[in-house]
C-alpha positions in Angstrom: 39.0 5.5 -78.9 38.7 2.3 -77.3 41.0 3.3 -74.6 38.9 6.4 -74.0 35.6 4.3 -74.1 37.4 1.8 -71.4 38.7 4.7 -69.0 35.1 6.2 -69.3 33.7 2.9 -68.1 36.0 2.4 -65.0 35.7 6.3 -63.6 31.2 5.4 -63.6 31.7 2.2 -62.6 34.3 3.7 -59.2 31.6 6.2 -59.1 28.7 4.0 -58.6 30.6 2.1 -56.2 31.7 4.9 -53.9 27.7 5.9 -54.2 26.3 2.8 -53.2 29.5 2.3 -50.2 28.2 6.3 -49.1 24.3 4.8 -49.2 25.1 1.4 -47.4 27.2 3.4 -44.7 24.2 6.1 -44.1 21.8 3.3 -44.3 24.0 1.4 -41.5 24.2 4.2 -39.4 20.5 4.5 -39.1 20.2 1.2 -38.5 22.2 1.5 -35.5 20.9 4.5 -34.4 18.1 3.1 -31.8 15.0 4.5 -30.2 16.0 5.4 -26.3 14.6 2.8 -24.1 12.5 5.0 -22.1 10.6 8.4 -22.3 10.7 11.0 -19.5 7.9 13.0 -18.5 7.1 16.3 -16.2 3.9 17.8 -15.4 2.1 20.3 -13.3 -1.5 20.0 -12.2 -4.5 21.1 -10.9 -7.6 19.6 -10.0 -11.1 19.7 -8.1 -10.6 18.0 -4.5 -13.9 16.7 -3.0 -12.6 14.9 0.4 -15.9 12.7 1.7 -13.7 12.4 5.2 -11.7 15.9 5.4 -10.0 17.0 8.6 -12.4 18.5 10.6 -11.0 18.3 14.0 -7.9 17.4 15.6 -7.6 16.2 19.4 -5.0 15.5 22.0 -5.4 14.1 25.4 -1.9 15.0 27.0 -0.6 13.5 29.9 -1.7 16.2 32.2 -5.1 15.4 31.3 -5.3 18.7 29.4 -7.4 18.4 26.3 -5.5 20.7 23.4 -7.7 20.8 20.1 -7.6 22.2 16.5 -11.3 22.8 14.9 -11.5 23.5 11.0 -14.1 25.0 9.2 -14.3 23.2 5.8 -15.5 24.2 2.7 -18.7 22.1 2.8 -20.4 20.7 -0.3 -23.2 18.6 1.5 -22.1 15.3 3.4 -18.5 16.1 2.1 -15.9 18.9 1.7 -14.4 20.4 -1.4 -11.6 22.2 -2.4 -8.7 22.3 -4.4 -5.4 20.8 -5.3 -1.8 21.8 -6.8 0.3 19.2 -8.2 3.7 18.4 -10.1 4.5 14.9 -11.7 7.9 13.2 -12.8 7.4 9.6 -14.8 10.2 7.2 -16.9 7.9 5.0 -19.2 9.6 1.9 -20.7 8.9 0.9 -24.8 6.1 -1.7 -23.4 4.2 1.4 -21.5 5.2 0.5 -17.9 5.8 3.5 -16.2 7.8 4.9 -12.1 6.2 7.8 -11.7 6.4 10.2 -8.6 4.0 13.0 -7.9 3.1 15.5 -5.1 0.5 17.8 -4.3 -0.8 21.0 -2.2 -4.6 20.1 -0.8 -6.6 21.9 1.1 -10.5 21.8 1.9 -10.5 23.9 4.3 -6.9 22.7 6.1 -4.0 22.7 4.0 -1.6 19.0 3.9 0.9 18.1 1.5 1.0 14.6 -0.4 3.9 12.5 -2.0 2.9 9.7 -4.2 5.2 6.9 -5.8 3.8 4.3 -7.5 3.6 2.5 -10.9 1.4 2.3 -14.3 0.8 1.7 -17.6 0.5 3.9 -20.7 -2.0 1.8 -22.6 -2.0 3.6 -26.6 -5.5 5.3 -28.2 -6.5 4.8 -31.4 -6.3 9.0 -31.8 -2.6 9.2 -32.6 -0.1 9.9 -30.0 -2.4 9.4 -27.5 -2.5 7.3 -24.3 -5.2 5.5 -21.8 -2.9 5.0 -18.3 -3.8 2.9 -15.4 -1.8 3.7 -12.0 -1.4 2.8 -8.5 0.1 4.4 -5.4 1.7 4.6 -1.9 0.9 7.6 -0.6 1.8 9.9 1.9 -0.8 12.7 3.5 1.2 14.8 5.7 -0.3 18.2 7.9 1.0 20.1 11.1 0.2 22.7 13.4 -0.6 24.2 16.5 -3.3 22.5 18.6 -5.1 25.3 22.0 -5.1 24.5 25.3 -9.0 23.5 25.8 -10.0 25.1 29.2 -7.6 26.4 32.1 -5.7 24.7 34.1 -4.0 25.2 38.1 -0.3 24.5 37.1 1.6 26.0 34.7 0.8 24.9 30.9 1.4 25.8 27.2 -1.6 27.6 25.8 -0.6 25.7 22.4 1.7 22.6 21.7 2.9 21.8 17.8 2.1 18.8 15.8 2.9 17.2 13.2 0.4 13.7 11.6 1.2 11.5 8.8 -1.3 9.7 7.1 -0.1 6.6 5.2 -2.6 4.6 2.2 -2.4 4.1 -1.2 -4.1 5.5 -4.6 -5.4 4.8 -7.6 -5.4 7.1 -11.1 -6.8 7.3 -14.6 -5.4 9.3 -17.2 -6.4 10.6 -20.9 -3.1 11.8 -22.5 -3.6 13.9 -25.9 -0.5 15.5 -27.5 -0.1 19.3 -28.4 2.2 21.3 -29.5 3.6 19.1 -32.0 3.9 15.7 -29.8 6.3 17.4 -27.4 3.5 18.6 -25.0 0.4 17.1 -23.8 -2.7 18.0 -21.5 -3.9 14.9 -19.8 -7.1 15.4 -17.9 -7.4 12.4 -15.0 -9.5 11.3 -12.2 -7.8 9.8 -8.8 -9.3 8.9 -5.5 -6.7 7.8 -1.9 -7.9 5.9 1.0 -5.5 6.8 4.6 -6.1 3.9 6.9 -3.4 4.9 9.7 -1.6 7.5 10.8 1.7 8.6 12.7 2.5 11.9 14.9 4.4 13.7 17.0 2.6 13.8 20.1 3.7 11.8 23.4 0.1 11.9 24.2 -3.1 10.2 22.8 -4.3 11.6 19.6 -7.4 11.8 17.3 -8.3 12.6 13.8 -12.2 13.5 13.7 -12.9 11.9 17.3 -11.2 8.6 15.6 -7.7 7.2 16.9 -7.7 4.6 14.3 -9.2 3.2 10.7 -9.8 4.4 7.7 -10.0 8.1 8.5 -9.3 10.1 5.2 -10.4 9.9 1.8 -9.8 12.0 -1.0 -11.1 12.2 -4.9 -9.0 14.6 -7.3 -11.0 15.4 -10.8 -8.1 17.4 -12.9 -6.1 18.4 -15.8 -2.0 18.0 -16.2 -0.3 20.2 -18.5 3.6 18.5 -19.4 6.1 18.0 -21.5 8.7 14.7 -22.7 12.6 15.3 -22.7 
């Protein structure tokens, strides 16, 4: 009987060892399984584009003393232009909120360009769970082409139109509200963002203007939108 007693003993306390070695195991290997050390995000976006400076006119004086010139007829909302912009967005934010993100858009008030930012932010979290304030800045690229007409005739031999090709170099600025849906995995995050242009570049041998300007702070441009995204 005692023997029995005794061999009962030993097989519960074997078994409560192997339970608590299987608990301390799982519990290690949750330990060491750590959150990744930064999130990835895409988006895609549209948004309101009110330009206060839009392209209105472009200008070349070519060598020859021809004038070649490109008139757009903007969609005009008193002193300034409106219109509309389509986007798409790529950012890796760290634990601490410090995000790279790159972004490029479509705009058009009137004369479409294309736009490639790359800049840096932070994710700043909102007492509404899962939800973020961010704070970002920019480089910024504004870049447009076309055909510019002959203004005029001329006695020798001339192109009736020459290409072009301007880019407009400045920096932005952006505020975002992030809420999740979709369980966490998705979020809409409507934003505000406004870019300054101070100088440009082009193709053309010849002088060029932007708006009767050759220089300064020529183009400026306020987005009011709403991103639609998802983490992986």
């Amino acid at each position: 009987m005692k023997k029995s007693i005794l061999l009962l003993s030993l097989v519960l306390m074997l078994s409560n060892t192997s339970e608590l070695y299987s608990q301390e195991q799982t519990h290690k290997k949750r330990v060491l399984k750590k959150a990744p050390k930064f999130t990835q995000r895409w988006g895609f976006s549209t948004a309101w584009l009110i330009q206060n400076a839009p392209f209105r006119e472009f200008t070349s004086y070519q060598l020859d003393q021809l004038i070649y010139a490109q008139g757009i007829n903007t969609w005009d909302m008193g002193d300034s232009a409106t219109g509309f912009a389509f986007g798409f967005s790529y950012d890796l934010t760290a634990k601490n909120g410090v995000m790279f993100r790159m972004q490029g858009f479509i705009e058009s008030t009137g004369w479409i360009s294309g736009v490639f930012d790359i800049g840096t932010g932070i994710r700043i979290p909102m007492s509404l769970r899962n939800s973020f304030f961010s704070i970002e800045v920019y480089f910024s690229i504004n870049q447009t082409g076309g055909t510019l007409t002959r203004i005029g005739t001329s006695l020798s031999p001339t192109k009736d139109e020459i290409p072009f090709y301007m880019g407009l170099f400045g920096f932005k600025s952006r505020m975002a509200f992030e809420f999740p849906i979709a369980k966490g995995k998705y979020f809409i995050t409507p934003y505000v963002s406004y870019a300054v242009y101070p100088w440009f570049k082009t193709t053309t041998k010849a002088d060029f203007f932007l708006n009767g300007f050759e220089r300064g702070s020529l183009i400026d441009a306020i987005q009011i939108g709403i991103e639609f995204g998802s983490k992986f």
